[in-house]
C-alpha atoms as a printed R data frame, in Angstrom:
   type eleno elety resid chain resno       x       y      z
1  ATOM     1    CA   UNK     A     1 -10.189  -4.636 17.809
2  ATOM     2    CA   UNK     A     2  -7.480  -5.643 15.024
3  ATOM     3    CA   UNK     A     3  -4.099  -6.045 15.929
4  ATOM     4    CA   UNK     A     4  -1.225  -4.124 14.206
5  ATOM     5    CA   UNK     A     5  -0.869  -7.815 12.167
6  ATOM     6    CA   UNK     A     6  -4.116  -7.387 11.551
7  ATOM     7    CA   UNK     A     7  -3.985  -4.007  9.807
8  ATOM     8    CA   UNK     A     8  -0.530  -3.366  8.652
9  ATOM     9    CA   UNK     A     9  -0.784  -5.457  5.423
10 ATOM    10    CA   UNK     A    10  -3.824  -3.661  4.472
11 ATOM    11    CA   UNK     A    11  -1.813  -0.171  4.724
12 ATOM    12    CA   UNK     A    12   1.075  -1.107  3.102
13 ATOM    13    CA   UNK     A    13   0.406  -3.887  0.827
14 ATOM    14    CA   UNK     A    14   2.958  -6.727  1.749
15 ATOM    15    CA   UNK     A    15   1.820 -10.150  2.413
16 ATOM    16    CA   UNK     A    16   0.000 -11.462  6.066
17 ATOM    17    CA   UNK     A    17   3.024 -14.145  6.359
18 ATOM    18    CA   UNK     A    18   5.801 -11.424  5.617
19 ATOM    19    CA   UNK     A    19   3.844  -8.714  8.283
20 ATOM    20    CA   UNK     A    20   4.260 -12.234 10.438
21 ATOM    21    CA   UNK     A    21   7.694 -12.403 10.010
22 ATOM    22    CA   UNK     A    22   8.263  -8.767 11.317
23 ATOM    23    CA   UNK     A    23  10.325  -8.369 14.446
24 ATOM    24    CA   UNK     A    24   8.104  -7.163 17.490
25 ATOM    25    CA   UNK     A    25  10.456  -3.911 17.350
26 ATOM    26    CA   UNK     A    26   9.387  -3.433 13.358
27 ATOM    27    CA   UNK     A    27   5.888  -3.874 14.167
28 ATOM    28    CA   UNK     A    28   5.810  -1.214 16.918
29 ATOM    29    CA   UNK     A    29   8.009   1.374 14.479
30 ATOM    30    CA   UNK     A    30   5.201   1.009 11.782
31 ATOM    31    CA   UNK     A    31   2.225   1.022 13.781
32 ATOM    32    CA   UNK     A    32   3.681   4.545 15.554
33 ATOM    33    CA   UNK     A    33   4.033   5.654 12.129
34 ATOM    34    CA   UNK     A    34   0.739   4.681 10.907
35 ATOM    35    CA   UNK     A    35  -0.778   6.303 14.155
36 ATOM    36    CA   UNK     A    36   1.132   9.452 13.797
37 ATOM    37    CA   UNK     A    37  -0.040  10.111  9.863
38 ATOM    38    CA   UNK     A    38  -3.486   9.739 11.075
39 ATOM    39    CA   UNK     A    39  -2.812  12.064 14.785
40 ATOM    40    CA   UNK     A    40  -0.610  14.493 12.318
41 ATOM    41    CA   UNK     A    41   2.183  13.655 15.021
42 ATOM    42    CA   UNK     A    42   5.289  15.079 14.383
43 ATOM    43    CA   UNK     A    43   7.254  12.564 12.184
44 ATOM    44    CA   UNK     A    44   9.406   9.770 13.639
45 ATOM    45    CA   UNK     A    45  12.154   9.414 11.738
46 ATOM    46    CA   UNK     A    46  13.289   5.896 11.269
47 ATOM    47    CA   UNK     A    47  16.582   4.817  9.028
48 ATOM    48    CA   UNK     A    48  17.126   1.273  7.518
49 ATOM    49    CA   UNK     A    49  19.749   1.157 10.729
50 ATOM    50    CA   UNK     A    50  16.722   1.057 13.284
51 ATOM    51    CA   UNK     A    51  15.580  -2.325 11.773
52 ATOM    52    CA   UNK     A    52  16.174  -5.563 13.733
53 ATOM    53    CA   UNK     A    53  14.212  -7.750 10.554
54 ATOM    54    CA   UNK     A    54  16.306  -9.480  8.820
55 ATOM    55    CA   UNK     A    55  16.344  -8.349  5.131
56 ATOM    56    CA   UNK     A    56  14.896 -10.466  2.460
57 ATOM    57    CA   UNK     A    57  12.302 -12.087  5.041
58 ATOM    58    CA   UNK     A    58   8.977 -12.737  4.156
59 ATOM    59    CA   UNK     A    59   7.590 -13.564  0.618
């Protein structure tokens, strides 16, 4: 089974070491995301506020 490191730069095209760099929070938000497009859960939403990553991490 792939992790959500393993699978989220596939989905959305950034690098491995920036999906690395991702706080544990972040990771969690996407993968819900990513789960809910493919359940057709109703939509999270999620505002630049809710992110604890530090902008301009990763490559």
């Amino acid at each position: 089974m792939l992790s959500a490191l393993g699978y989220l730069p596939e989905l959305t095209g950034i690098p491995h070491s920036s999906a690395q760099q991702l706080a544990l929070h972040d990771v969690f938000v996407a993968s819900m995301l990513i789960v809910g497009f493919f359940t057709g859960a109703q939509n999270l939403v999620v505002s630049d506020d809710d992110s604890i990553t530090l902008p301009g991490s990763g490559d």
